[in-house]
C-alpha positions in Angstrom: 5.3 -16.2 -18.1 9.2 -16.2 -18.9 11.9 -16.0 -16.6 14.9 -14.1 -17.4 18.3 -13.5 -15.7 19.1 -10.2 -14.5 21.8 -9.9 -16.8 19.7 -9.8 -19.6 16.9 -7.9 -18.1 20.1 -5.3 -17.6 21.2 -5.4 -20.6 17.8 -4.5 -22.4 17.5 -1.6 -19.8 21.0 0.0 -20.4 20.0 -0.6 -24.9 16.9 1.2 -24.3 18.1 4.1 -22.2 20.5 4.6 -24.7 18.1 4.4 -27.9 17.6 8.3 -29.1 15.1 6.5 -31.8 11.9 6.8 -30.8 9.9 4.6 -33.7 7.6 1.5 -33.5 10.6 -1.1 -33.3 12.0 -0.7 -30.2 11.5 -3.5 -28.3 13.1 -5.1 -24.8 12.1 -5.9 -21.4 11.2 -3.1 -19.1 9.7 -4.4 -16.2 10.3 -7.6 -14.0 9.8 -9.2 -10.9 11.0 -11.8 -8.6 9.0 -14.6 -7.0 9.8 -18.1 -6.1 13.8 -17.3 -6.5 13.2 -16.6 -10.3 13.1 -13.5 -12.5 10.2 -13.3 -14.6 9.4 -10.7 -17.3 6.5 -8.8 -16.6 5.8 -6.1 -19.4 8.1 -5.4 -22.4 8.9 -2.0 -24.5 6.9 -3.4 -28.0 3.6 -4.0 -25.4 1.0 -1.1 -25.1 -0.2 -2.4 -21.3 3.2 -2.4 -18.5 3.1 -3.8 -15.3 5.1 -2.2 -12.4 6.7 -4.5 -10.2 4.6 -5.6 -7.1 7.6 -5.5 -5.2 8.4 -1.9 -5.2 5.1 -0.7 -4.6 3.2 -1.0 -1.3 1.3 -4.2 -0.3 -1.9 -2.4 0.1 -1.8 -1.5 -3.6 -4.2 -2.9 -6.2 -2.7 -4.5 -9.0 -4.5 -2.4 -11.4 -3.0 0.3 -9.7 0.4 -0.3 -11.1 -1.0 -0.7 -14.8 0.1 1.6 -17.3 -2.2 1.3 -20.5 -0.8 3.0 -23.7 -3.7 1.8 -25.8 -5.8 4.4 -23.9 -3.9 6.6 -26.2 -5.1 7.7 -29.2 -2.1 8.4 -32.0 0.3 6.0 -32.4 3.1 8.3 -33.1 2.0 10.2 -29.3 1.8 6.6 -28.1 5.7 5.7 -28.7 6.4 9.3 -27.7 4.9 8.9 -24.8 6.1 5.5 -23.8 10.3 6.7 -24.8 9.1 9.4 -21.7 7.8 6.8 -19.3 10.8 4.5 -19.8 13.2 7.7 -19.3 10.8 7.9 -16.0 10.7 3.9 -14.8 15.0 4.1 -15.6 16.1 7.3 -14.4 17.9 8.0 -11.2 15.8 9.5 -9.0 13.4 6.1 -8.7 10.0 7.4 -8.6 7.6 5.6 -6.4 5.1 3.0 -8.5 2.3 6.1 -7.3 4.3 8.8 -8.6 5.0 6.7 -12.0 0.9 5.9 -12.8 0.3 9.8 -11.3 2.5 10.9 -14.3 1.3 8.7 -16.1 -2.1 9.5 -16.5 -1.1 13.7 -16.5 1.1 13.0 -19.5 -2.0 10.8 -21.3 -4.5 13.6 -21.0 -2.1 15.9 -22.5 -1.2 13.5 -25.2 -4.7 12.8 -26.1 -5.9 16.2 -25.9 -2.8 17.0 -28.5 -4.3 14.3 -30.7 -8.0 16.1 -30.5 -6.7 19.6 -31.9 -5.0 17.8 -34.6 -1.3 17.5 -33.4 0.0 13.9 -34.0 3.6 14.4 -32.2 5.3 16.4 -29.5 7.5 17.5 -32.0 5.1 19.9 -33.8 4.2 21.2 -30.4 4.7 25.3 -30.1 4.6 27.9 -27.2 1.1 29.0 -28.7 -0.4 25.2 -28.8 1.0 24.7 -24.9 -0.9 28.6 -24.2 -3.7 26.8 -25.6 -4.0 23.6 -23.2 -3.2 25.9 -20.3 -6.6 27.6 -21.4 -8.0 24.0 -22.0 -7.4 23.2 -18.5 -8.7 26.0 -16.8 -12.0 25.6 -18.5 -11.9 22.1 -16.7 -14.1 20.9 -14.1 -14.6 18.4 -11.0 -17.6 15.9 -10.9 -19.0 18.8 -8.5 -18.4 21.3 -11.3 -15.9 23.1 -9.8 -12.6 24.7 -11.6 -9.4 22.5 -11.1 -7.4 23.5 -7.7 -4.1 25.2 -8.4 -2.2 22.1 -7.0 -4.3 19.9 -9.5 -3.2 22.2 -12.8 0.2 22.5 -11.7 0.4 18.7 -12.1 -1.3 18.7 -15.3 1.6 21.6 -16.6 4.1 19.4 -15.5 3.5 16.3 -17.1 3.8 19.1 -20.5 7.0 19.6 -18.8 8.5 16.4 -18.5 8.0 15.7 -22.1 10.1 18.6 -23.2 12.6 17.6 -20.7 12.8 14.1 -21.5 12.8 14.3 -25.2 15.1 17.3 -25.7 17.7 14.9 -27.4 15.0 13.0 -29.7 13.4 13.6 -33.2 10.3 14.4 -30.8 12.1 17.5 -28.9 9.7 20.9 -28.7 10.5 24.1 -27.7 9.9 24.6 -23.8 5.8 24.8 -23.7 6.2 28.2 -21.4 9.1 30.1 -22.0 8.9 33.3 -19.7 6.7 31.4 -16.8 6.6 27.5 -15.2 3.9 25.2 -14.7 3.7 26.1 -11.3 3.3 30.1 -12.1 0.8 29.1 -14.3 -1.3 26.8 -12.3 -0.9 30.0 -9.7 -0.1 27.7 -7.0 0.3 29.5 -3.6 3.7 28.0 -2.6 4.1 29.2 0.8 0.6 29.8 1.8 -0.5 25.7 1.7 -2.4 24.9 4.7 -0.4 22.5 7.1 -1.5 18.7 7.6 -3.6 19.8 10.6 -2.8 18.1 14.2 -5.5 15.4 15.5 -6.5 17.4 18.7 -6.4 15.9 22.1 -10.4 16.1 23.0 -10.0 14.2 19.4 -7.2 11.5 20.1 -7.5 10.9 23.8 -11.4 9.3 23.3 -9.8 7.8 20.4 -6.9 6.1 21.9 -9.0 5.4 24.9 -11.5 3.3 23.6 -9.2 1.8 20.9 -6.7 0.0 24.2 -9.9 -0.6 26.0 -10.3 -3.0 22.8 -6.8 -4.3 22.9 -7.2 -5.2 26.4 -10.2 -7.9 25.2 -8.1 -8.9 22.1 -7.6 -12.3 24.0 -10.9 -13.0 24.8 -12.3 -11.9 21.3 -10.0 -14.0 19.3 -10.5 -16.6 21.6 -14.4 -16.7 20.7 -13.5 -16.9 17.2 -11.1 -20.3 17.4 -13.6 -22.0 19.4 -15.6 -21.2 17.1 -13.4 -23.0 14.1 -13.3 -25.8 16.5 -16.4 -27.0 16.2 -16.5 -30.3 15.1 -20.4 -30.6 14.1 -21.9 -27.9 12.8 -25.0 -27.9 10.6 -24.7 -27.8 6.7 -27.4 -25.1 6.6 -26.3 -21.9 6.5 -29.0 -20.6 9.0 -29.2 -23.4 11.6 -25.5 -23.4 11.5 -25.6 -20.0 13.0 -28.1 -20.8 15.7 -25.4 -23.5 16.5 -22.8 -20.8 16.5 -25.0 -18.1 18.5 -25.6 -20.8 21.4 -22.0 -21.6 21.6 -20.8 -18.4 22.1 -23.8 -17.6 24.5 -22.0 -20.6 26.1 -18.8 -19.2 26.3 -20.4 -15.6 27.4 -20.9 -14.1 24.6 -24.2 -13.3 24.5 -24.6 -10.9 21.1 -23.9 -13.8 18.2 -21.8 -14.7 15.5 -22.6 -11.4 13.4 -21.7 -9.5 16.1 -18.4 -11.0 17.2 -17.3 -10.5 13.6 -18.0 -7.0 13.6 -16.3 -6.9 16.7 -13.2 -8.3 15.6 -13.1 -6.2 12.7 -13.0 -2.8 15.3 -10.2 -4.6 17.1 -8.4 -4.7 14.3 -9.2 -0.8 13.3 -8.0 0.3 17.1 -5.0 -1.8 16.8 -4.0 0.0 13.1 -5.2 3.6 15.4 -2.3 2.3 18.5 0.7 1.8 16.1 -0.6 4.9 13.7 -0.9 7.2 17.2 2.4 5.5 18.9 4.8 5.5 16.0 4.2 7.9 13.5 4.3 5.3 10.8 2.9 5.7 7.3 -0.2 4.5 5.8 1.6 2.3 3.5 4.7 1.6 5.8 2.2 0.1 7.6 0.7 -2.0 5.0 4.1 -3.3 4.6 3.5 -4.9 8.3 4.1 -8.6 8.7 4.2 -11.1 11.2 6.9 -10.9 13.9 8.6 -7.8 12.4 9.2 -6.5 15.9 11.9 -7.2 18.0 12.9 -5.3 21.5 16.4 -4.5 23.1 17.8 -3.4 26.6 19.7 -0.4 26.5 21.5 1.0 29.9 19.0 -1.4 31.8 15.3 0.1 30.0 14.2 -2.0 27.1 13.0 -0.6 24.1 10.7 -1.8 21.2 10.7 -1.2 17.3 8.8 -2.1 14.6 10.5 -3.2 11.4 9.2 -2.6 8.0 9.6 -1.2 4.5 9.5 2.1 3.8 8.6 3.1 0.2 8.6 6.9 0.6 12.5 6.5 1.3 13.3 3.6 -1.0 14.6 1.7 1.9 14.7 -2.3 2.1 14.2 -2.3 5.8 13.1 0.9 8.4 12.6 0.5 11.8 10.5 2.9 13.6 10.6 3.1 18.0 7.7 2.1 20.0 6.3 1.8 23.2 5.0 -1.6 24.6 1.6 -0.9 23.8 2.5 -0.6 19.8 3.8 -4.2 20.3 0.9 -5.4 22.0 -1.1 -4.5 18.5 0.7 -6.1 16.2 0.6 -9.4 18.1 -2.9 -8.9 18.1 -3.2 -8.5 14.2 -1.1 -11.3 14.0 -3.9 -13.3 15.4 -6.5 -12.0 13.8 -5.1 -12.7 10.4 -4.2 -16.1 11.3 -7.1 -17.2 9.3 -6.7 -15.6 6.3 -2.7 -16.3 6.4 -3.9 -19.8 5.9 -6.3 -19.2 2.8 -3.0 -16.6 1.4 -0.6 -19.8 1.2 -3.7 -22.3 -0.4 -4.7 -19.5 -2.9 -0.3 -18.8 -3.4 -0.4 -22.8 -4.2 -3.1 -23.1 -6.3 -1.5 -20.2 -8.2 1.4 -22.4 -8.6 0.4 -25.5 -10.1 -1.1 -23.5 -13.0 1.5 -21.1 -13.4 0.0 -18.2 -12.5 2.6 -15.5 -12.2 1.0 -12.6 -11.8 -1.2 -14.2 -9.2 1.8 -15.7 -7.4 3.9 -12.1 -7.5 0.8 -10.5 -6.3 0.2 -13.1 -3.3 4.1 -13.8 -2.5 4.3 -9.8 -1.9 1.7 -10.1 0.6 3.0 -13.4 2.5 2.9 -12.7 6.0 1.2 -9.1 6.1 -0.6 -8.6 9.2 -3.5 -6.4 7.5 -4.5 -9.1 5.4 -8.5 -8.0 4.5 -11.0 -10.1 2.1 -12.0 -7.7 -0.8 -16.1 -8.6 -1.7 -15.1 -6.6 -5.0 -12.5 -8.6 -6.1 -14.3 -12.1 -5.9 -12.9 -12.4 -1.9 -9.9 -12.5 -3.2 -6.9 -11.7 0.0 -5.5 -8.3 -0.1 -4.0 -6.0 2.2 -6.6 -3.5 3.7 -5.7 -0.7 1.5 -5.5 3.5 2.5 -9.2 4.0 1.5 -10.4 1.2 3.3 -8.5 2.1 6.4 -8.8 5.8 6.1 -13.1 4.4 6.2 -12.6 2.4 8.5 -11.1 5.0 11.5 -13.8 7.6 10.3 -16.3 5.6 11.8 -14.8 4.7 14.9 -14.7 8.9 14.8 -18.4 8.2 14.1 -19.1 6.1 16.9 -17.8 7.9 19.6 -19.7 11.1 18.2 -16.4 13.1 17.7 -16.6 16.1 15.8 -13.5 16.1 13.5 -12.6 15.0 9.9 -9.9 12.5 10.2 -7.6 11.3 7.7 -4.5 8.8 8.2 -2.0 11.7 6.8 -2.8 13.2 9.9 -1.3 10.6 12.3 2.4 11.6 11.4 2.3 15.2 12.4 0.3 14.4 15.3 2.6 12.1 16.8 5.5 14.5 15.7 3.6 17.2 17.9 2.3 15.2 21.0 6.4 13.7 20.6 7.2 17.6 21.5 4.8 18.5 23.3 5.5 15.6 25.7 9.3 16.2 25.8 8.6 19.6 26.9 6.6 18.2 30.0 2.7 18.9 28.2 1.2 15.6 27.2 -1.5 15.2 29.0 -2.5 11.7 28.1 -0.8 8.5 26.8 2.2 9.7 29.2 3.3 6.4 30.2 3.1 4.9 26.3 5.4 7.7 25.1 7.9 7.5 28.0 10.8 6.8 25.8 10.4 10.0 24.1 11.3 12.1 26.9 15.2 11.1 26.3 17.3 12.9 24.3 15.8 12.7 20.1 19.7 12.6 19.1 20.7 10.2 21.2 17.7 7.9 20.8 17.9 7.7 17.2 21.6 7.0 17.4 20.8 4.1 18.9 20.1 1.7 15.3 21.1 3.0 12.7 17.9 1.8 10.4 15.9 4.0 12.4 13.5 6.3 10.1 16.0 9.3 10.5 13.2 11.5 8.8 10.6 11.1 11.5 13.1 12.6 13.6 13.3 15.4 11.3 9.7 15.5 11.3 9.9 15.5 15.3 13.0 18.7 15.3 10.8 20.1 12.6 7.9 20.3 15.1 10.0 20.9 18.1 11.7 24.2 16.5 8.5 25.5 15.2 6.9 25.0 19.0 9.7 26.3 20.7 9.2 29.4 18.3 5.6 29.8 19.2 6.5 30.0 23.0 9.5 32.1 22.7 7.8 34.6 19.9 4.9 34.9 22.7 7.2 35.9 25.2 8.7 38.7 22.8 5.4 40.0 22.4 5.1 43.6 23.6 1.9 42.6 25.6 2.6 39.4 26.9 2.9 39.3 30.6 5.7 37.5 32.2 7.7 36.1 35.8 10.6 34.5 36.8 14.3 35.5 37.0 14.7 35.3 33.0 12.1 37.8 32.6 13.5 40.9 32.8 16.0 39.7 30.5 13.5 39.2 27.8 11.5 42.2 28.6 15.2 44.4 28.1 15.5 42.1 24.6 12.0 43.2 23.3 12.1 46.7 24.4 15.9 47.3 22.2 14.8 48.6 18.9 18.2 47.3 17.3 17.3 44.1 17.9 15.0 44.3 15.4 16.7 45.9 13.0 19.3 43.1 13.4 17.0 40.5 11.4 15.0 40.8 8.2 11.6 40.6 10.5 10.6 40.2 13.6 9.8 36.3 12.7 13.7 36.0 11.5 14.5 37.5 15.1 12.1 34.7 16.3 13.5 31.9 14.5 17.3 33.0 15.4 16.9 33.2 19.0 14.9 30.2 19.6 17.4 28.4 18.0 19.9 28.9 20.6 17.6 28.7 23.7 17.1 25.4 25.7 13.9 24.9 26.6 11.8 22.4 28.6 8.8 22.6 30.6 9.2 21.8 34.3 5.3 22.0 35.4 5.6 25.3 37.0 7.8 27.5 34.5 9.7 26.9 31.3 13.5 26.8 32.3 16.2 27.5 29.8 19.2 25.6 31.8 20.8 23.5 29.6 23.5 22.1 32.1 21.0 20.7 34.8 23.9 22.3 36.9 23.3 24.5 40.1 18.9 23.8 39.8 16.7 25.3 42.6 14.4 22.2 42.4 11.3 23.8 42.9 12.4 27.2 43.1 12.1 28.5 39.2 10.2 31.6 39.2 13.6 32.8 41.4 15.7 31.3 39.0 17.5 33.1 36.5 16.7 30.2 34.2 13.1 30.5 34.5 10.2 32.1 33.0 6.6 31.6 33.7 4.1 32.9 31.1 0.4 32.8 31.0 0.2 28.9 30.0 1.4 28.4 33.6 -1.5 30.8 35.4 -3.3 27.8 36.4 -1.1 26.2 38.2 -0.7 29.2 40.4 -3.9 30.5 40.6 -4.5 26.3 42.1 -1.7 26.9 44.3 -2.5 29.9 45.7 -6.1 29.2 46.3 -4.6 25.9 47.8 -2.0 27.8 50.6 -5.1 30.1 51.3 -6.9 27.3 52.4 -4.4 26.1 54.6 -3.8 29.4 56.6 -7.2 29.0 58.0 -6.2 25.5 59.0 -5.5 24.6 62.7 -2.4 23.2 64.2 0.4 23.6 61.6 2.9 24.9 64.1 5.0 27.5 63.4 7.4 26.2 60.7 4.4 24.9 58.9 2.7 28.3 59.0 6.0 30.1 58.0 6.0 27.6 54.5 2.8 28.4 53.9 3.5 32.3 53.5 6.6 31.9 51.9 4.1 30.0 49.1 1.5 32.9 49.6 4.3 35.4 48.8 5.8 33.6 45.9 2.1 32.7 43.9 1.2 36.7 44.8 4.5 37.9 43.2 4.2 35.8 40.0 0.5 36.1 39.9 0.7 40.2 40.3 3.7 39.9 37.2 0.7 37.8 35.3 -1.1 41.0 35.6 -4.1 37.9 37.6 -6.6 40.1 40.2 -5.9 38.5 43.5 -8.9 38.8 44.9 -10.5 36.3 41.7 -9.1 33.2 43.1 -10.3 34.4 46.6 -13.9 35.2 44.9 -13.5 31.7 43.7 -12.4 30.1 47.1 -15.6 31.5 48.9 -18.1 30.8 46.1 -16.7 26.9 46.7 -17.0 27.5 50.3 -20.6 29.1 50.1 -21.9 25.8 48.5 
């Protein structure tokens, strides 16, 4: 493998992003790599197989995922056409993710090829009635399951026509546009606005989840302990079966009763639960945390409370370094995986030097790109060779501890993100009803907390305003519904709002009206109401279905219904005194009042009270 300096691997880019030629002798390097401290050419123009970087694409990912094979092609004229697009792609501006690159790829190949089948041998003889033609082709196209192409799925197959026309406009191989009164999009009929959500991991979902995946944290000492005993021995048998008897009796030893097999498993769940805690605690990404190594964490005190990140690259944002804030817990988990890939660390640097002494550079790239990761895996279908645990793997993996617990829901990683986004929200408002003391750092101002380093993944927080706007929404929209039943002293200020007619006519909908107001309300949950005081100044404590500030909705009912019931009970108690008995009317009167506004029967939590009582 050749090194090269960057100057020259420059140069050759700048030459071949100029080139307008698009023939057989262009030639130049056009992808490289570091490792070791040295440049080394990986693919160049005049090949037909290119290697992306292994640098610039996420540790989890195969190599032969960042292969692009233009042998697999079957003209030679489509095949430099089709490479003078790629390279426009690999050089241009808005540097595409190595996914993105083999995604397009592979779209622009099956549109090349399919040219080649009806007889067209380059772009340039391609006409508005041959690209009507493939947009038929592709309809008539089918899954494994025999089922027509989605929308989503065509649109990215018209696009990759699309990007040829736009990235040979100024070549011998330019062609009309392929659609010239419609797009890609139009034609694929994508449904723009109506695409489901990512939907949100629910809490009788997550809570068993997290649950059981700390409860395995909390033995991650013990576990890993069994396991470098184990590599301790001294004297174990050369046979592979009474060496495991060994092995059983030592752990029985050491009191653990279930064997070798068994701890193994074992330790492969505590690794899953402690990918679930930073994937539930952070709102990190699949690949971003692939990109995990060892000690990329540090912690910081701030106006006397500490806080805890996690560092590591983000390839979504093209960032060297991203940080993302944690709680303790998320900490805890990583130290963990540092343990439990203390083994394979070890076989990672013998395999890196082996792959030295013979000069293996794709080998060494491949392995120095991984040095350190803490979700270092053993791949049995790629001779055990040391990878990072890849999406699929993972995405497997957390299904079955789904599985296990005999949860009913389809999870997927993608859904971790707007999860945490939500349960971020949801918290901050005063609703998270689990995992309150791991997301304690969230209930400070989202601003202010992200101002606090500046590497901070500013578009999680976007994500998190996203998700707070559209919940605030929700609960103001449901107040503004004719119907919905309300108390407190800001309610008759909302019921005036709804009942004005001009109000309406004001906005382009009622959901613009929605959206406008919501975003100038403040809006936190105290327990009892949701109070709209942005100051803090002049607060009852205590008092908020009296205070103008406040408004109590149904999602509040059964705190009063429990408080009613409760002061109820206590009338009929003996010796409160007088003072005591005059609170607990004053409560009476207050839970009737907002209950009667709440349009609840009174005389149901009383039903309820001496049904209790009866049993």
């Amino acid at each position: 493998m050749n090194t090269v300096t960057e100057a020259e691997a420059l140069s050759d880019r700048q030459r071949l992003w100029e080139d307008r030629a698009i023939t057989g002798e262009l030639c130049g390097i056009v992808t490289s790599d570091w490792a070791d401290g040295e440049l080394y050419v990986l693919s160049r123009y005049e090949e037909d197989v290119w290697t992306l970087p292994a640098s610039s694409a996420p540790r989890n990912m195969q190599a032969s995922g960042r292969i692009l094979d233009f042998g697999t092609i079957g003209s030679s004229q489509l095949r430099a056409e089709v490479k003078h697009v790629m390279m426009r792609l690999l050089f241009g501006p808005d540097n595409l993710a190595t996914s993105t690159l083999v995604s397009y790829f592979k779209n622009v190949r099956q549109w090349a090829n399919w040219l080649h089948s009806i007889g067209v041998s380059n772009f340039s003889r391609v006409t508005p009635l041959v690209s009507a033609r493939y947009v038929e082709y592709v309809a008539g196209l089918r899954t494994n399951q025999g089922k027509p192409f989605s929308p989503t799925h065509k649109s990215k197959l018209f696009y990759a026509v699309e990007l040829c026309w736009m990235h040979l406009r100024d070549t011998s191989s330019s062609f009309n546009h392929p659609w010239p009164e419609s797009t890609g999009i139009a034609l694929a009929k994508v449904e723009r606005h109506t695409r489901p959500k990512t939907p949100i991991i629910p809490v009788e979902v997550l809570a068993p989840l997290f649950e059981y995946a700390e409860s395995f944290l909390s033995k991650s000492d013990e576990l890993i302990g069994h396991r470098n005993a184990i590599a301790g021995l001294e004297s174990l048998s050369k046979y592979k079966a009474n060496r495991q008897i060994q092995i059983n009796r030592f752990l029985k030893s050491r009191g653990w009763p279930d064997g070798g097999g068994a701890l193994s498993e074992t330790l492969l769940t505590l690794r899953d639960c402690c990918f679930l805690i930073i994937l539930v605690t952070t709102g990190i990404r699949a690949h971003e945390l692939g990109n995990l190594r060892r000690n990329e964490w540090f912690s910081e005190i701030k106006e006397g409370e500490r806080f805890y990140y996690l560092v590591s690259r983000s390839d979504k944002t093209y960032e060297n370094e991203t940080v993302w804030l944690c709680p303790e817990i998320a900490i805890g988990a990583i130290k963990a995986l540092e343990k439990l890939s203390e083994p394979l660390q070890l076989d990672l640097e013998a395999a890196l030097e082996a792959a030295r002494k013979t000069n293996h550079y794709h080998e060494i790239s491949r392995l120095t790109n991984i040095f350190g990761c803490v979700g270092l895996t053993k791949d049995p279908g790629r001779f055990n060779k040391i990878s990072v645990l890849s999406r699929l793997s993972l995405s497997t993996r957390l299904r079955s501890l789904v599985k296990e617990l005999s949860l009913n829901w389809n999870l997927g990683i993608h859904q971790f993100r707007r999860t945490f986004a939500n349960h971020v929200v949801h918290h901050k408002l005063g609703d998270l009803r689990y995992l309150r003391d791991h997301f304690k750092h969230w209930s400070l101002d989202m601003t202010a907390l992200y101002g606090m380093n500046e590497k901070q993944e500013l578009e999680l927080y976007d994500e998190i305003y996203a998700a707070f706007a559209e919940k605030r929404q929700a609960i103001i929209g449901h107040w503004l519904e004719p119907d919905t039943r309300l108390s407190g002293g800001l309610a008759p200020h909302v019921r005036q709002m709804r009942s004005r007619n001009e109000n309406l006519r004001t906005y382009k909908d009622r959901r613009e009206m929605v959206r406008s107001i919501s975003d100038l309300v403040f809006l936190r949950s105290t327990g009892i109401a949701w109070c709209t005081n942005d100051t803090g100044v002049d607060c009852a404590g205590g008092q908020c279905e009296a205070c103008e500030h406040g408004c109590v909705d149904d999602s509040h009912k059964p705190f009063w219904e429990g408080l009613y019931v409760q002061q109820i009970e206590l009338r009929q108690s003996e010796g409160l005194g007088e003072a005591g008995s005059k609170t607990v009317e004053r409560t009476i009167d207050r839970c009737e009042q907002v209950l009667a506004d709440l349009g609840v029967d009174l005389n149901s939590p009383k039903e309820q009270m001496a049904n209790v009582s009866s049993t």
